[in-house]
C-alpha positions in Angstrom: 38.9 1.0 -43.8 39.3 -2.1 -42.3 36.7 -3.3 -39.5 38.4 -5.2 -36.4 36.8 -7.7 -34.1 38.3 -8.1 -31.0 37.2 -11.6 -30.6 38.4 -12.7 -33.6 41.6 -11.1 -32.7 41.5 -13.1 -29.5 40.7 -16.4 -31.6 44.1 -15.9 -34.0 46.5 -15.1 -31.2 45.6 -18.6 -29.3 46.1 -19.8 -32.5 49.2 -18.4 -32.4 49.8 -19.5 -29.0 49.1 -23.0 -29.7 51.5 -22.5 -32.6 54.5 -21.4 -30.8 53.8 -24.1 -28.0 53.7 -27.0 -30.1 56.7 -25.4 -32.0 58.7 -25.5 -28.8 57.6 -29.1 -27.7 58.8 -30.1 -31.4 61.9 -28.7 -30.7 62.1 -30.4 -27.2 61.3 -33.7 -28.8 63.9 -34.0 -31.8 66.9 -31.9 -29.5 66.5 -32.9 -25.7 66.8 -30.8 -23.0 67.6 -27.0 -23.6 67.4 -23.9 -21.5 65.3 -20.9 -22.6 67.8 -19.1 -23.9 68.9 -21.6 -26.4 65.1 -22.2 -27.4 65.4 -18.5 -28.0 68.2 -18.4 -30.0 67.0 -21.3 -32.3 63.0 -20.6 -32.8 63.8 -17.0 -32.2 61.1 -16.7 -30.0 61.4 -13.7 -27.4 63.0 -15.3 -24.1 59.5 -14.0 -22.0 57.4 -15.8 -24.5 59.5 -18.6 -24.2 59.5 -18.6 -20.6 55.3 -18.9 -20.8 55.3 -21.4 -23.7 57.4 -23.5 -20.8 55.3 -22.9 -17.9 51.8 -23.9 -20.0 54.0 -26.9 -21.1 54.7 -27.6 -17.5 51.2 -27.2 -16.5 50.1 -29.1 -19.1 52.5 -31.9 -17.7 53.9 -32.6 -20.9 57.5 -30.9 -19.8 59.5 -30.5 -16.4 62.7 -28.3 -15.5 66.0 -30.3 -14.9 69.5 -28.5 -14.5 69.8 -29.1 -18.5 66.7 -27.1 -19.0 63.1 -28.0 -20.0 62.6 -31.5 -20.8 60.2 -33.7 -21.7 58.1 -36.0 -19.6 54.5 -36.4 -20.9 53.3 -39.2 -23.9 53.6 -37.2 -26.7 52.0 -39.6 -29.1 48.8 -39.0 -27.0 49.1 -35.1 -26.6 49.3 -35.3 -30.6 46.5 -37.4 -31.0 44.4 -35.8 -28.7 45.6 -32.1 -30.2 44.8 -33.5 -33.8 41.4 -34.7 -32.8 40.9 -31.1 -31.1 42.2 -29.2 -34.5 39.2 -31.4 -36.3 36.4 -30.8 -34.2 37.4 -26.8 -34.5 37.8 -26.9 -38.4 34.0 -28.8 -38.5 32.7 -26.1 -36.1 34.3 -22.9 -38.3 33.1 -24.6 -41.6 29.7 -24.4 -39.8 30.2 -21.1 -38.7 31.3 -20.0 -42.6 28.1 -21.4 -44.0 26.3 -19.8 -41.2 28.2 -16.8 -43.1 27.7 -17.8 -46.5 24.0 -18.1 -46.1 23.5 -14.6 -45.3 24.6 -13.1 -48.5 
């Protein structure tokens, strides 16, 4: 039988989160402006999660509403960089956390 954790549980679905976020703000970047509906259709993303993947986006100020649909507004290049450099300081701090795991055996 499987043992859960709920905050690892918690962990993988902001991964996920992140995921689908970035997925849509791809999309955003190579299509243009599009509704949620159409963002739907094509990641096949529920429309509510698409709705709250655009709102964080909004917050973020990396996306604003037009009558098109969502489009985007913030520097991209820096939201990558700055996401990359966040994705490396994680992956240092769970290797540091897996040898913390690997020492206890």
């Amino acid at each position: 039988m499987e043992t859960t954790y709920t905050f690892i549980e918690d962990l993988m679905e902001e991964l996920n989160l992140l995921e689908r976020h970035l997925k849509i703000l791809k999309l955003l970047e190579r299509e243009g402006s599009m509704g949620i509906m159409r963002i739907s259709q094509i990641t096949e993303i529920p429309p509510h999660r698409v709705r709250y993947s655009l709102r964080v986006l909004e917050t973020e100020g990396m996306i604003t509403a037009t009558p098109e649909g969502a489009k985007i507004i913030g520097n991209l290049n820096e939201f990558y960089k700055n996401l990359k450099e966040k994705i490396e300081e994680t992956s240092v701090r769970l290797e540091e956390i897996k040898k913390l795991l690997d020492s206890s055996k």
